[in-house]
C-alpha positions in Angstrom: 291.6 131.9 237.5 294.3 130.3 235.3 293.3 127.0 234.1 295.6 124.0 235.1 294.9 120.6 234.0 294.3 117.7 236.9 297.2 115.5 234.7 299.7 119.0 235.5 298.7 119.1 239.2 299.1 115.2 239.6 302.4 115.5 238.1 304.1 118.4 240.0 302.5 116.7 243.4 304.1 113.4 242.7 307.1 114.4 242.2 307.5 117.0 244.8 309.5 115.9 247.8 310.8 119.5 249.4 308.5 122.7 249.5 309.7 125.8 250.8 306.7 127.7 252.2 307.5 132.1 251.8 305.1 133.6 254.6 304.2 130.9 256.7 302.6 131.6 259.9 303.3 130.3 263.4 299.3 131.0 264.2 297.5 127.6 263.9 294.3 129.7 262.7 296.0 130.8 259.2 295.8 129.3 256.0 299.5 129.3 255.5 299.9 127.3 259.1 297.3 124.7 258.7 298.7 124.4 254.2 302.0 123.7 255.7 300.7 121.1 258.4 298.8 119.4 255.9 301.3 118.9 253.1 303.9 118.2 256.4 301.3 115.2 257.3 301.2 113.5 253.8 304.8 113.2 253.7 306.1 116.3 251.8 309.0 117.6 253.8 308.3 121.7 254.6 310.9 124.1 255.0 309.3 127.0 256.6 310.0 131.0 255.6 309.2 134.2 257.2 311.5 136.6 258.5 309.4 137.6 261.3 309.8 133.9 263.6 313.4 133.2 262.1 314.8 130.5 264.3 311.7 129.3 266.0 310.5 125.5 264.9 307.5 124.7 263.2 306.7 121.1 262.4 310.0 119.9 263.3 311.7 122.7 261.2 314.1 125.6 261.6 311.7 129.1 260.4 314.1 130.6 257.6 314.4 134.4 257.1 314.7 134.2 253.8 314.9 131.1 250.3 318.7 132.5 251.2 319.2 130.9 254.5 317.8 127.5 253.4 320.6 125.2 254.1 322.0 124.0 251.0 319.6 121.4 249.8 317.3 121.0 246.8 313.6 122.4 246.5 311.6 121.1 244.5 308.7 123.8 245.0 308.4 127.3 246.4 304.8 128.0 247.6 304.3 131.9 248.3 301.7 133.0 250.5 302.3 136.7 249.8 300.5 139.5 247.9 301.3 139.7 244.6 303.1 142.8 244.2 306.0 140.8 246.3 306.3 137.6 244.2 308.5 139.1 241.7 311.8 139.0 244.0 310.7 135.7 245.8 310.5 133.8 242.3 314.2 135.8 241.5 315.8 134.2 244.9 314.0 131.0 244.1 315.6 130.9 240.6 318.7 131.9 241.9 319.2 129.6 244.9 318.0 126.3 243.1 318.8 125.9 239.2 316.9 122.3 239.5 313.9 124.2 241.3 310.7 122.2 239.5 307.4 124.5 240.2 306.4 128.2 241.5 302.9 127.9 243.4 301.1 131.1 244.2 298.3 130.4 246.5 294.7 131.1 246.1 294.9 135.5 244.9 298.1 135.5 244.1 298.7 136.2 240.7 301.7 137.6 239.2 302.3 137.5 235.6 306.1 138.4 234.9 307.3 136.5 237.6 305.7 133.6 236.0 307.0 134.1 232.6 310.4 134.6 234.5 310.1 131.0 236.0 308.7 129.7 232.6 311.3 130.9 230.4 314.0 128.7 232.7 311.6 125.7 232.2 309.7 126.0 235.7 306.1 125.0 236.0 304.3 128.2 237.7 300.8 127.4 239.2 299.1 130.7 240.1 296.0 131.3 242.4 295.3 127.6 243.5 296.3 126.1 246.5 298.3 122.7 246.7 296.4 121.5 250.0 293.4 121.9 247.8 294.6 120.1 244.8 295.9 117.3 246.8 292.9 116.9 248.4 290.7 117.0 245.5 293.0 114.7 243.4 293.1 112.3 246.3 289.3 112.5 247.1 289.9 113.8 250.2 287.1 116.7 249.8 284.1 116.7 251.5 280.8 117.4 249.6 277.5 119.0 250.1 278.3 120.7 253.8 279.8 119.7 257.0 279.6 116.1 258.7 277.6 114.5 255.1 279.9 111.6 254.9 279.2 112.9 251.2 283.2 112.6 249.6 283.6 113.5 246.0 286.7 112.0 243.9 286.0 114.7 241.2 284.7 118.5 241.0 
């Protein structure tokens, strides 16, 4: 797993405002759903991606088919919840839709090393295999410690 210092990770949460979330689910049970609920709740504002529930509204936002149809706004971070093999075109559109575009997250497995150098080399930070739910949480001391219902809450890992 790429090693990303906690300064990095504090720095590209703080000043994130807009994430646009590739492969979001509409089912409450997936990681993608309950990552986008989350980052929704602590006042990052989601823009929700998956050409299968185009239209449909998830936390108060119009599903997008594609980093395409996002209306014409600034992102500040494309989180991809999508196998590797498919990051490459998703970081292309991302590049191409939003010169200002700050940071590529891959979520926890995803890995994808030419699509990151492709990001890199226009001066985007690229986070790979981590999840920003998890980060935030940890960062914040927000995760819970030593098994369920402990009261146990740890600051740092």
């Amino acid at each position: 797993m790429p090693d990303y210092s906690d300064d990095l990770l504090r720095s590209v949460l703080a000043h994130t405002r807009k994430i646009a979330i590739v492969g979001v689910s509409m089912n409450p049970v997936r990681p993608s759903y309950y990552v986008a609920r989350y980052l929704g709740l602590k006042g990052f504002q989601v823009v929700p991606v998956n050409p299968g529930h185009v239209g449909a509204r998830l936390f108060g936002a119009e599903v997008r088919a594609d980093l395409a149809s996002v209306p014409d706004e600034d992102v500040d971070m494309v989180d991809i919840f999508r196998r590797s093999d498919q990051v490459g075109p998703i970081v292309t559109a991302a590049l191409a839709r939003w010169p200002g575009l700050r940071t590529i997250w891959m979520q926890i497995g995803v890995e994808n090393p030419q699509a990151a150098a492709e990001a890199g080399a226009r001066g985007v930070t690229v986070i790979q295999n981590r999840c920003p739910k998890i980060e935030y949480q940890r960062l914040h001391g927000e995760l819970r410690m030593g098994g369920f219902n402990t009261g146990v809450i740890s600051s740092k890992l």
